[in-house]
TORPA-4810 file (N, C-alpha, C, O; in nm, 3 decimals):
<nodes>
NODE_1_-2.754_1.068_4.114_-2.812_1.101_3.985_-2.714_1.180_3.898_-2.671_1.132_3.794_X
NODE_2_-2.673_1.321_3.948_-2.540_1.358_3.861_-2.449_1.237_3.850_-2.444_1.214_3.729_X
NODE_3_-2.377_1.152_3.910_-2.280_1.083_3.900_-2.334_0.994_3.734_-2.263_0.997_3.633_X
NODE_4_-2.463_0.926_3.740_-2.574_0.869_3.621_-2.511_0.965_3.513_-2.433_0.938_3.422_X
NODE_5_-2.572_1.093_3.551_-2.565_1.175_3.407_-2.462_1.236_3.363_-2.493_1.330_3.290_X
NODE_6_-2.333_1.221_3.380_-2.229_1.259_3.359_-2.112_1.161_3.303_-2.000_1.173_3.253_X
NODE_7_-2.199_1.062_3.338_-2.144_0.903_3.282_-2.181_0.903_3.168_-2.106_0.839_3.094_X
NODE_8_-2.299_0.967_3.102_-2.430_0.892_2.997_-2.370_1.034_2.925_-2.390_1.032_2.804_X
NODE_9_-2.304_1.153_2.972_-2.259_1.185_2.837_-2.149_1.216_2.770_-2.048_1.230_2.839_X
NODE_10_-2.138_1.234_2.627_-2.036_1.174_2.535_-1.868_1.259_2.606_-1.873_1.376_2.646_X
NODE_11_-1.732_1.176_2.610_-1.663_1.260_2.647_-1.613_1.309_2.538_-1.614_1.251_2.429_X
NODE_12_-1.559_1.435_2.562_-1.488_1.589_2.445_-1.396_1.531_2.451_-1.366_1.460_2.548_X
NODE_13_-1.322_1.547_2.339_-1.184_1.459_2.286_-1.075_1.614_2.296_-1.133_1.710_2.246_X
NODE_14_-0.974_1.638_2.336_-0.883_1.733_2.347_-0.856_1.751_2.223_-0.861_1.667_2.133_X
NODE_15_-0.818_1.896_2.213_-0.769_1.930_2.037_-0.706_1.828_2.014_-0.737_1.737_1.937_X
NODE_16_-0.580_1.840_2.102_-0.450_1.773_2.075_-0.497_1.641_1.938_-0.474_1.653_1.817_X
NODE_17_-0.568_1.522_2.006_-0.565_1.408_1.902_-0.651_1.454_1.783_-0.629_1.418_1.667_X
NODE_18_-0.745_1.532_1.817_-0.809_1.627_1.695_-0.680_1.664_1.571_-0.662_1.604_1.465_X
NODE_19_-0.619_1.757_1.615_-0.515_1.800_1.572_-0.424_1.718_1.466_-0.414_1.728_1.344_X
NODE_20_-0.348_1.615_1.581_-0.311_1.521_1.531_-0.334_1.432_1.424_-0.252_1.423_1.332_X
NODE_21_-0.469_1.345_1.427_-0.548_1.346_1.307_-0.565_1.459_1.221_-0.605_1.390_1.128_X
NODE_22_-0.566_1.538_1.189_-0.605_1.683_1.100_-0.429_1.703_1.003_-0.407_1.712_0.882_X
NODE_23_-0.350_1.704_1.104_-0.187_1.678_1.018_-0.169_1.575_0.907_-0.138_1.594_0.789_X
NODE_24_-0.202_1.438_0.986_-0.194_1.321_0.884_-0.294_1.328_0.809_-0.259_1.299_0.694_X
NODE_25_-0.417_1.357_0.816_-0.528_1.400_0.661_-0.440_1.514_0.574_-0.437_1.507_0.451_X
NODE_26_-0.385_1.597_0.631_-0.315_1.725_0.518_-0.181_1.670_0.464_-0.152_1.705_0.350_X
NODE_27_-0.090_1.581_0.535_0.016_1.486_0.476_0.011_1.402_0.345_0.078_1.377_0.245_X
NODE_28_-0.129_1.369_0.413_-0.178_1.236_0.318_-0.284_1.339_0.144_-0.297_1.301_0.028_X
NODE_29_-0.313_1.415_0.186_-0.402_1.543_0.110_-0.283_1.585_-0.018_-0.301_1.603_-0.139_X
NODE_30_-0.167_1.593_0.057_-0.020_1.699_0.015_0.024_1.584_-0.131_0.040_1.601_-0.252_X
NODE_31_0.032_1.459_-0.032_0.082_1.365_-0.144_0.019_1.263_-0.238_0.075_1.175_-0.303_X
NODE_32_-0.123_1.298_-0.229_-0.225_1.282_-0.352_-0.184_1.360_-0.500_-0.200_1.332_-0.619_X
NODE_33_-0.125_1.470_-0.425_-0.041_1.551_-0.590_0.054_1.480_-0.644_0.037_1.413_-0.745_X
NODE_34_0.178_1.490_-0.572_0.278_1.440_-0.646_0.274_1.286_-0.741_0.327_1.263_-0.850_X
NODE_35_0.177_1.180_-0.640_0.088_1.089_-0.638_0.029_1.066_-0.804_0.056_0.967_-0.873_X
NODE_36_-0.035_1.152_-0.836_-0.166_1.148_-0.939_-0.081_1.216_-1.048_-0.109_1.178_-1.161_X
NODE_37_0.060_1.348_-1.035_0.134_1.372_-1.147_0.230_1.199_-1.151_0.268_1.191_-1.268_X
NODE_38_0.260_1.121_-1.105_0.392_1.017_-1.138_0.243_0.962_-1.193_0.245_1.034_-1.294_X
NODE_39_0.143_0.906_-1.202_0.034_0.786_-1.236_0.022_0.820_-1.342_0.051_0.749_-1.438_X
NODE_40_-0.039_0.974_-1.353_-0.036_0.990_-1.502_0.071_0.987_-1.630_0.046_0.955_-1.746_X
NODE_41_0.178_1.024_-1.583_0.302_0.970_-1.677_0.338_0.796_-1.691_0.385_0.733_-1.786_X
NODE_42_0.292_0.750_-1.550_0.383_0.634_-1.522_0.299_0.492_-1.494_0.362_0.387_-1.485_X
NODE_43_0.142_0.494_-1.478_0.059_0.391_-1.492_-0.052_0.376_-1.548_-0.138_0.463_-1.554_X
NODE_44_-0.062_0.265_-1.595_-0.194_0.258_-1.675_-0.170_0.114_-1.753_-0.071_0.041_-1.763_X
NODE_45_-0.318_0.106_-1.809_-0.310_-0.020_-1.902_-0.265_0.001_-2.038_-0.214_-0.081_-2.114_X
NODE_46_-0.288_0.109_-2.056_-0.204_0.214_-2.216_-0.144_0.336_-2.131_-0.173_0.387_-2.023_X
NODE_47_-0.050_0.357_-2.228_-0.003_0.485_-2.208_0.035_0.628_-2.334_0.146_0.681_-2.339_X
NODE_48_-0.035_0.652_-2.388_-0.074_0.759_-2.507_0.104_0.849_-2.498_0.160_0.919_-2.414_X
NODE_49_0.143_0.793_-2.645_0.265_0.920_-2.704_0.207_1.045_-2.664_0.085_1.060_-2.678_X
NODE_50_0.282_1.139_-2.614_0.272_1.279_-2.578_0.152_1.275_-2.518_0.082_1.370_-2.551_X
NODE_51_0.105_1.204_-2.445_-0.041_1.236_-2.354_-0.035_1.094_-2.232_0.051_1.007_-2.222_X
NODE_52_-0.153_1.114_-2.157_-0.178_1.043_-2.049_-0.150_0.905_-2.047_-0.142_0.854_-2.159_X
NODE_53_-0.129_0.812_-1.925_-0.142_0.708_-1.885_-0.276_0.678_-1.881_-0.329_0.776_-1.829_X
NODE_54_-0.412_0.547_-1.925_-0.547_0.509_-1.912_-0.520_0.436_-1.840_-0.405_0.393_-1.837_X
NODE_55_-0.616_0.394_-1.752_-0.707_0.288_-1.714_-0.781_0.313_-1.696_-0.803_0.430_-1.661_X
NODE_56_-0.886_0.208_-1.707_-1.007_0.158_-1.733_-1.077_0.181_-1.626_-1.030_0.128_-1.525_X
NODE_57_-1.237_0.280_-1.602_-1.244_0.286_-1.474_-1.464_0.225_-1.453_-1.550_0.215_-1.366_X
NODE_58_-1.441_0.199_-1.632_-1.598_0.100_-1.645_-1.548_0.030_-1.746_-1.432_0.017_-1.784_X
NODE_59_-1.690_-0.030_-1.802_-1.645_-0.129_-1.928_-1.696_-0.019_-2.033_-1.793_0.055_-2.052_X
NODE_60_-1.535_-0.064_-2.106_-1.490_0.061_-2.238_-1.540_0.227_-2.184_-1.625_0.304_-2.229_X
NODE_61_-1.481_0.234_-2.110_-1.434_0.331_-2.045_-1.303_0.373_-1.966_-1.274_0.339_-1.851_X
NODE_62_-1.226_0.458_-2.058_-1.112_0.500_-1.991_-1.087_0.627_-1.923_-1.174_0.710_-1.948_X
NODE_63_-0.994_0.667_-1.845_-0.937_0.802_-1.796_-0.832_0.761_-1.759_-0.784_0.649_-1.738_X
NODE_64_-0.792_0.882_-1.751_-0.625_0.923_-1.732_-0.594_0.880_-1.557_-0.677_0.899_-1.468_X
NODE_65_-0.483_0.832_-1.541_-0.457_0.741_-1.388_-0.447_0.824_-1.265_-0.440_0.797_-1.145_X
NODE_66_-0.448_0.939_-1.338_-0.416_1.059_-1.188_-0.566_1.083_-1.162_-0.576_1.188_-1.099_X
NODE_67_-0.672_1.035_-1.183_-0.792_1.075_-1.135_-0.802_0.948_-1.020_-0.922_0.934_-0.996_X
NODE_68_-0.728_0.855_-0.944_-0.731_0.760_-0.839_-0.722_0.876_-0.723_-0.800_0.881_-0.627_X
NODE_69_-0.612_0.972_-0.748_-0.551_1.014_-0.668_-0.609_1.122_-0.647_-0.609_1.173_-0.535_X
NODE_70_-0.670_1.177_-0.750_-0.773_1.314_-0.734_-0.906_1.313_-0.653_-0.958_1.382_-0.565_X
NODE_71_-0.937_1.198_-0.728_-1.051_1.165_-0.587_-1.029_1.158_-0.507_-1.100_1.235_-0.441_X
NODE_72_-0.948_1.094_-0.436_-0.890_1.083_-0.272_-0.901_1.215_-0.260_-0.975_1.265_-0.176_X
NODE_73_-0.815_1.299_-0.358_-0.759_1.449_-0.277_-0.888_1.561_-0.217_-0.874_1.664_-0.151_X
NODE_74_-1.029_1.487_-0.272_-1.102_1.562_-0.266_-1.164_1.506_-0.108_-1.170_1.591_-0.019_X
NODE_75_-1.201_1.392_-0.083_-1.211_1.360_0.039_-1.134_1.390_0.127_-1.191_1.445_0.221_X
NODE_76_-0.979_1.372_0.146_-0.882_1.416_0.271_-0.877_1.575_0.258_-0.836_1.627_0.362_X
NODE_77_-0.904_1.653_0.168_-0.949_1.777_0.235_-1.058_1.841_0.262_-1.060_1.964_0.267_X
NODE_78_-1.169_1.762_0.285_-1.305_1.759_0.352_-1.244_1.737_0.501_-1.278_1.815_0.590_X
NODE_79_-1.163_1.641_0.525_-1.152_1.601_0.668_-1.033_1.664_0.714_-1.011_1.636_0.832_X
NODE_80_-0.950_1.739_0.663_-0.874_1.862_0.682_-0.922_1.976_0.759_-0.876_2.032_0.858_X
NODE_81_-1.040_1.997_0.682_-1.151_2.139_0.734_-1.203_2.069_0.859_-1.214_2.119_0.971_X
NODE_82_-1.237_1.930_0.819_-1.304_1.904_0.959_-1.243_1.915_1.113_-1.279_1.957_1.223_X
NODE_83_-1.124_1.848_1.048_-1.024_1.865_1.184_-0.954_2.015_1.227_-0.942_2.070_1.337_X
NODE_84_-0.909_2.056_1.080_-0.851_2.213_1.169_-0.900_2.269_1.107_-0.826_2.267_1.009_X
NODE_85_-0.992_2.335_1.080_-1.087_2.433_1.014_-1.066_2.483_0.866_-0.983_2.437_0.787_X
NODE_86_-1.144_2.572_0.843_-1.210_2.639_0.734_-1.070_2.693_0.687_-1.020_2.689_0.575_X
NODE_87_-1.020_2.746_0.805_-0.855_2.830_0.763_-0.757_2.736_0.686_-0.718_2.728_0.570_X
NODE_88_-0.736_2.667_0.806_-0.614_2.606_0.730_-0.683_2.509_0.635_-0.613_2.407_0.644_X
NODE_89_-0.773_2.486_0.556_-0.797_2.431_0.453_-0.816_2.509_0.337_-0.819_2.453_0.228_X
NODE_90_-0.831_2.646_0.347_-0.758_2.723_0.238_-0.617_2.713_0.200_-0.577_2.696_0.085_X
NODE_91_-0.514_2.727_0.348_-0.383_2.723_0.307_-0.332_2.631_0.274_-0.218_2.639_0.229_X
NODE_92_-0.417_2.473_0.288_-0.422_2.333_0.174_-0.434_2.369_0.076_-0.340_2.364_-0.003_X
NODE_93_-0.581_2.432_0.035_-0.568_2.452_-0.136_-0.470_2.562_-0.206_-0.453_2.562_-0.328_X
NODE_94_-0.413_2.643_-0.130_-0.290_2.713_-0.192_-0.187_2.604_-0.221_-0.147_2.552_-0.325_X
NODE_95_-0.156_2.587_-0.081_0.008_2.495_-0.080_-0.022_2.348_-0.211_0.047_2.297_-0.300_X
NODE_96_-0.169_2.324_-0.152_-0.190_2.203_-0.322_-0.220_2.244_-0.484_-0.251_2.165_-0.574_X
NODE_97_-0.204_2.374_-0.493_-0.213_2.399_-0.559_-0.081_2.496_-0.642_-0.084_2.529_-0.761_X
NODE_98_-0.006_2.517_-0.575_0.112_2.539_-0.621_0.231_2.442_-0.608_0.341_2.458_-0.660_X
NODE_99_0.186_2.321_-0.519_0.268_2.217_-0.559_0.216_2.122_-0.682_0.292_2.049_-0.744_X
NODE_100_0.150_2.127_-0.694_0.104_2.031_-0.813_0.111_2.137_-0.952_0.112_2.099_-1.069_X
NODE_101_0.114_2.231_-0.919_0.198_2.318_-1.114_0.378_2.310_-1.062_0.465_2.312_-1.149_X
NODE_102_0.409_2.303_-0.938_0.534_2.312_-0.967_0.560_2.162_-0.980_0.664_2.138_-1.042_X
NODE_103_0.491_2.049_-0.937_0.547_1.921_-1.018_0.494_1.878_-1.130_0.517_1.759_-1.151_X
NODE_104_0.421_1.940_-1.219_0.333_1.881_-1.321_0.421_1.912_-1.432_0.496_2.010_-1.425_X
NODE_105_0.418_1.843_-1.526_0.488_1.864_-1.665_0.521_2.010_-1.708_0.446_2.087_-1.646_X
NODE_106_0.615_2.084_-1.801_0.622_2.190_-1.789_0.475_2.192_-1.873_0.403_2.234_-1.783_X
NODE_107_0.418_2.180_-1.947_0.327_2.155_-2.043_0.193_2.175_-1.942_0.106_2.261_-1.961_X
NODE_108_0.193_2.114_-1.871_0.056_2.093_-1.778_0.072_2.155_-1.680_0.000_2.118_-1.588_X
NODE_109_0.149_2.251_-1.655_0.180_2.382_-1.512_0.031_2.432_-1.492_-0.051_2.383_-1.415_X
NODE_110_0.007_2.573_-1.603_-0.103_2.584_-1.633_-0.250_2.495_-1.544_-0.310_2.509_-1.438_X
NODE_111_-0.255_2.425_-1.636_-0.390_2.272_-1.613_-0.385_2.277_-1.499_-0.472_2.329_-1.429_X
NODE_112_-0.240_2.201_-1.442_-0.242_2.128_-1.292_-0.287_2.201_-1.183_-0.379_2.173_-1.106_X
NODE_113_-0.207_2.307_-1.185_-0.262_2.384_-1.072_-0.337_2.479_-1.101_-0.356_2.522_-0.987_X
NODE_114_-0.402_2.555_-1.175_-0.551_2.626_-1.176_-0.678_2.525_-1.159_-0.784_2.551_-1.102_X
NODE_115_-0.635_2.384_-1.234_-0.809_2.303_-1.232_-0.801_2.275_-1.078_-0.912_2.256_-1.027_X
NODE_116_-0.680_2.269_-0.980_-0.663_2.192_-0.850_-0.718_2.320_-0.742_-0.763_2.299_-0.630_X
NODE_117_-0.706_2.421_-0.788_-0.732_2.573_-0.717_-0.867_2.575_-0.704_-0.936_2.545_-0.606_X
NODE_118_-0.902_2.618_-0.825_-1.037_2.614_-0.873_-1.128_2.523_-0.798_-1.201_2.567_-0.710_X
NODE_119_-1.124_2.393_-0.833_-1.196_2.272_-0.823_-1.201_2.252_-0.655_-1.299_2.225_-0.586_X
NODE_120_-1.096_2.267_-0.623_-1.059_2.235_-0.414_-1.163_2.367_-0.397_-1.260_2.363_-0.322_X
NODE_121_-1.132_2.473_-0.472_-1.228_2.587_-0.342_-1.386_2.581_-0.433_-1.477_2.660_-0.411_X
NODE_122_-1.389_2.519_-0.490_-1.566_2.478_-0.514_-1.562_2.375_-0.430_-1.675_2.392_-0.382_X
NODE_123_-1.516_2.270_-0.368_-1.555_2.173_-0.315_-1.560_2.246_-0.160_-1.644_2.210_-0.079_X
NODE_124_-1.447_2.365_-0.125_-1.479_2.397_-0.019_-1.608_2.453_0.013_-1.682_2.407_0.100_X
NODE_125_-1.639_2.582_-0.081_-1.775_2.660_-0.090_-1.885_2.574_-0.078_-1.983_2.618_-0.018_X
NODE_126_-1.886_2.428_-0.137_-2.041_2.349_-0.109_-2.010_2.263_0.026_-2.109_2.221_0.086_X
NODE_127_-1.865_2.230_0.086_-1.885_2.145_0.167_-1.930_2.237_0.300_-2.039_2.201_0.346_X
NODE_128_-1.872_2.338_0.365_-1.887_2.398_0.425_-2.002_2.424_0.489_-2.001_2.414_0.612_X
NODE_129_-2.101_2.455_0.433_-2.235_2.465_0.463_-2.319_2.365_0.509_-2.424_2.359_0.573_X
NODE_130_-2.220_2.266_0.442_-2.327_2.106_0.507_-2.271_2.035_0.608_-2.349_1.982_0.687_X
NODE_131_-2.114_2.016_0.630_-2.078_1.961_0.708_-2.095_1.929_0.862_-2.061_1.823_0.914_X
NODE_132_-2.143_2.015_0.913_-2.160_1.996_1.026_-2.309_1.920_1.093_-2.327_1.871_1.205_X
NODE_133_-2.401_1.933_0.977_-2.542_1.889_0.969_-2.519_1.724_0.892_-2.580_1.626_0.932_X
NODE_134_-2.446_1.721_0.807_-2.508_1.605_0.717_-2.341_1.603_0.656_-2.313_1.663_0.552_X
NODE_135_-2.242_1.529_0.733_-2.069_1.470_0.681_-2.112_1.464_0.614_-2.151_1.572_0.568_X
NODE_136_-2.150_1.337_0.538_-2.137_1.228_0.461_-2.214_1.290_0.304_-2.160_1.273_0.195_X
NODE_137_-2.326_1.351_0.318_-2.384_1.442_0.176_-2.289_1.536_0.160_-2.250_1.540_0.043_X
NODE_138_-2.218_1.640_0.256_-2.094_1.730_0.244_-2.001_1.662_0.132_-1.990_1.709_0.019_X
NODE_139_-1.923_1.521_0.185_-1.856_1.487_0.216_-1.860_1.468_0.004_-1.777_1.514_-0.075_X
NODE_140_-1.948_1.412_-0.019_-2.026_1.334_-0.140_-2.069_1.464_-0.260_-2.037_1.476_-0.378_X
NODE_141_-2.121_1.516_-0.206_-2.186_1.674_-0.313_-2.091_1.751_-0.325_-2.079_1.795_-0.439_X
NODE_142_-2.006_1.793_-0.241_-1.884_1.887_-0.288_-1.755_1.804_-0.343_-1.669_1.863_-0.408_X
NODE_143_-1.746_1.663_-0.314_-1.647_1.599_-0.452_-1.696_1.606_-0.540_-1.620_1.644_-0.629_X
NODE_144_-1.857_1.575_-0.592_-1.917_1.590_-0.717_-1.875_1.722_-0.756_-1.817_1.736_-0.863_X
NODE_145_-1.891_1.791_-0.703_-1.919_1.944_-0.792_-1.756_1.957_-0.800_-1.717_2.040_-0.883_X
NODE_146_-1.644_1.882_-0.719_-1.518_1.994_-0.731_-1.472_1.942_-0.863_-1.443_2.010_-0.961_X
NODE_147_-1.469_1.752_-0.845_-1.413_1.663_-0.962_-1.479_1.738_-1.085_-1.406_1.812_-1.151_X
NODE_148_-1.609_1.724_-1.118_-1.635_1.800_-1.247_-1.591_1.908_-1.296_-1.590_1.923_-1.418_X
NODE_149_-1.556_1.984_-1.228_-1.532_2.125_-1.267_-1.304_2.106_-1.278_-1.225_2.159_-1.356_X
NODE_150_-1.286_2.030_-1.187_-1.087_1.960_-1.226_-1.144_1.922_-1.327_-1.139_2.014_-1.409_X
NODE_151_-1.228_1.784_-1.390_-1.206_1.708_-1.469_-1.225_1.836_-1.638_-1.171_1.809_-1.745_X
NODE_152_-1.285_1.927_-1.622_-1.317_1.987_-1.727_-1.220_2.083_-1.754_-1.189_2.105_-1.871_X
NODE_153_-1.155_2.156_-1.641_-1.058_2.263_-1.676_-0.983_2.202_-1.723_-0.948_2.232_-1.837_X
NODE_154_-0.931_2.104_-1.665_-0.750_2.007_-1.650_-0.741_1.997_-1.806_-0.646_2.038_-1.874_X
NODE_155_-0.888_1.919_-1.865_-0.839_1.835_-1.950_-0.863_1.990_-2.073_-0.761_2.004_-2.141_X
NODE_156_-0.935_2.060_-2.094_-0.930_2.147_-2.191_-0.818_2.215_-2.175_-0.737_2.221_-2.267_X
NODE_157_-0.798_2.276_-2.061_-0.624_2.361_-2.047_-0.514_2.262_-2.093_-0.425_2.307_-2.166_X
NODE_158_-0.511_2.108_-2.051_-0.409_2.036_-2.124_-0.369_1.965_-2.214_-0.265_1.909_-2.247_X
NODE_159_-0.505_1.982_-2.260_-0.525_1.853_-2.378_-0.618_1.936_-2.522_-0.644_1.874_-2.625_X
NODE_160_-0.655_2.079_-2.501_-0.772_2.131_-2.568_-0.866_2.078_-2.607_-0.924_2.105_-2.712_X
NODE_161_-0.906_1.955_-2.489_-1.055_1.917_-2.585_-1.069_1.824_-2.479_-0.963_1.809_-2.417_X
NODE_162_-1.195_1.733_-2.424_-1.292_1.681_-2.317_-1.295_1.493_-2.351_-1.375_1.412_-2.305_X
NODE_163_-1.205_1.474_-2.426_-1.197_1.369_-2.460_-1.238_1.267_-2.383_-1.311_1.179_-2.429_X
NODE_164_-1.190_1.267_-2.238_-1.171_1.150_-2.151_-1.244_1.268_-2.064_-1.181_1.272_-1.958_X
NODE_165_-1.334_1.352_-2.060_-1.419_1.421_-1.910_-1.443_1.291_-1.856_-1.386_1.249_-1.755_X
NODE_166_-1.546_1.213_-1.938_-1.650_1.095_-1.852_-1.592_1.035_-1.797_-1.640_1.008_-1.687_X
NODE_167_-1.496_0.993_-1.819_-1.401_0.864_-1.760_-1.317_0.915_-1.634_-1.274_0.837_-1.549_X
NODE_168_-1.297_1.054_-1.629_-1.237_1.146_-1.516_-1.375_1.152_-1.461_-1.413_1.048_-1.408_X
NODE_169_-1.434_1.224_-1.462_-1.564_1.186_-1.370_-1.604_1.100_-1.321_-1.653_1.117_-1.209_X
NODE_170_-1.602_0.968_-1.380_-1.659_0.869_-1.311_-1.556_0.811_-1.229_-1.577_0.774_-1.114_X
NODE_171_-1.429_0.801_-1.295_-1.323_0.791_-1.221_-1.302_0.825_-1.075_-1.290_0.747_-0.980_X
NODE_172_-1.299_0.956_-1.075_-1.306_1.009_-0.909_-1.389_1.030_-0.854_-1.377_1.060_-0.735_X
NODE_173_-1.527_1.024_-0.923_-1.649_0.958_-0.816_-1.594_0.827_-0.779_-1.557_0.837_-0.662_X
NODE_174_-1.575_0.725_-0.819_-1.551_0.591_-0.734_-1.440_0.568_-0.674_-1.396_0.455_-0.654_X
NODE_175_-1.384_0.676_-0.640_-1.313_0.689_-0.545_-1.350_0.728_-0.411_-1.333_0.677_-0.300_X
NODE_176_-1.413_0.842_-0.459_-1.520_0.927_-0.343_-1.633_0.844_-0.288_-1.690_0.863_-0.181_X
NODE_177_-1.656_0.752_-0.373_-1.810_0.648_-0.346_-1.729_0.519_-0.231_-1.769_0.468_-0.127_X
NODE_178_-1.611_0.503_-0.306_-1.533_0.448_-0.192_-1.494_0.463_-0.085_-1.500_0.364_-0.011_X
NODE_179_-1.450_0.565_-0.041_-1.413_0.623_0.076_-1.526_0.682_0.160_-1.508_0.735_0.270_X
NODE_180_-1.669_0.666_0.088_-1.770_0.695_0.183_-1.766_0.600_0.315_-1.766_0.682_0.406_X
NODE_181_-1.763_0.507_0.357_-1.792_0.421_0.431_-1.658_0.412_0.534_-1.641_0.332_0.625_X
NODE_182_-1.587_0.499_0.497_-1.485_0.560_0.616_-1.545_0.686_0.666_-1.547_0.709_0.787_X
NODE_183_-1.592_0.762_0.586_-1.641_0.880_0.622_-1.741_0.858_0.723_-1.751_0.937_0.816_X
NODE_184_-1.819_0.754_0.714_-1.948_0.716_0.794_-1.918_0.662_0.930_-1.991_0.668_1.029_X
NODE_185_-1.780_0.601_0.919_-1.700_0.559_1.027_-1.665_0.677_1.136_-1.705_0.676_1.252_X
NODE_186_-1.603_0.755_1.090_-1.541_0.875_1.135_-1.663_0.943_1.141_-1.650_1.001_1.249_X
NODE_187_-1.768_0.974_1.099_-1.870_1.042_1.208_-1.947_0.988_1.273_-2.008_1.054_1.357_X
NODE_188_-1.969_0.856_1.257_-1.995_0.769_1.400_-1.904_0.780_1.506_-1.960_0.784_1.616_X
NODE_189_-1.765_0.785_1.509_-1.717_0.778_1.647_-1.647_0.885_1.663_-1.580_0.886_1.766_X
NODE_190_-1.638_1.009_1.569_-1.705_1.131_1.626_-1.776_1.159_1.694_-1.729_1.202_1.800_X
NODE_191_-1.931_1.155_1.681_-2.062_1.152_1.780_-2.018_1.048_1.894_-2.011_1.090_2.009_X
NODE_192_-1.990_0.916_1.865_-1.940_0.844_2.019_-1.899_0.958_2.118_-1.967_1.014_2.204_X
NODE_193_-1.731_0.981_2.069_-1.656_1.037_2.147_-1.632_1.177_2.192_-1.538_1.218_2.260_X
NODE_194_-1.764_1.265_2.130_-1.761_1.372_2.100_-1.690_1.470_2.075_-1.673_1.574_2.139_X
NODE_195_-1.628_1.419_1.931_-1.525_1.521_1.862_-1.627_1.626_1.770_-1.714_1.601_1.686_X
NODE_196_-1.567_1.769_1.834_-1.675_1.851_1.723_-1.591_1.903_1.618_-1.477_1.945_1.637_X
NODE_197_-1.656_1.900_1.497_-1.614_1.975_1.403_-1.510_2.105_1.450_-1.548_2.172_1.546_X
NODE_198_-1.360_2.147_1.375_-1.334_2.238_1.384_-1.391_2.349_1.350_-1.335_2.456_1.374_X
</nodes>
């Protein structure tokens, strides 16, 4: 009977591949910056004299191209915290946040890295509390709340005015709406394999 019940439950996964995974989410987290400053200078379907790169992210709806990459940034450091904790996902939003004013236009220093400060530790403050109960609403409610609050500083600190908020909002929601169904992945075989939250 022990031999039965020791079979039937889930095995603990060693930090180590924990870990491991948790590096390549903060790699991949790191270079969503540099990422989303080249897009916005350098892609789009227009590209605005002295201002942003667009594309189109509904019909007749534009935003600026670094919101592909912003969204992502808000999911891979959800799964940052998940893998190596609460800690070192502060010293993500420092290190991402002083790399992205030191690569952002001299113009957009300012913007880049206060809306990325700001916005990462609101997404931390709401994800935190849910994550361990409910990924995937974590995962979903604290990109909402971080993107809105980037999409509003960024663009008034760099642009003085909200021109393109909606289109940044909706923008890096469907990014985040995208990457749900990895997220759902990864706490399914989490629970399989019983990886716990850092």
């Amino acid at each position: 009977d022990r031999m039965i019940m020791s079979s039937l439950k889930p095995k603990l996964i060693s930090p180590r591949p924990r870990s491991f995974e948790g590096y390549l989410f903060f790699i991949a987290f790191v270079l969503t910056i540099p990422l989303a400053n080249w897009f916005i200078g350098n892609v789009g379907t227009v590209c605005l004299q002295n201002g942003p790169c667009l594309i189109p992210v509904a019909p007749t709806l534009m935003a600026p191209s670094g919101v592909l990459m912003i969204g992502l940034a808000f999911v891979l450091r959800d799964l940052v915290q998940r893998r190596l904790g609460a800690g070192f996902s502060i010293i993500a939003i420092i290190a991402g946040a002083a790399l992205s004013a030191f690569l952002a236009p001299p113009a957009l220093v300012l913007a880049s890295g206060f809306s990325f400060f700001i916005s990462e530790l609101a997404d931390f403050l709401v994800y935190t509390p849910l994550q361990r109960r409910r990924l995937v609403l974590a995962v979903f409610a604290s990109g909402l709340v971080g993107l809105t609050i980037d999409s509003v500083i960024f663009l008034y600190l760099a642009f003085g005015n909200l021109d393109f908020v909606t289109g940044q909002i909706v923008g890096k929601s469907l990014m985040i709406i995208i990457a749900l169904p990895a997220i759902i992945w990864i706490r399914q075989r989490d629970e399989k394999l019983g990886i716990l939250p850092a």
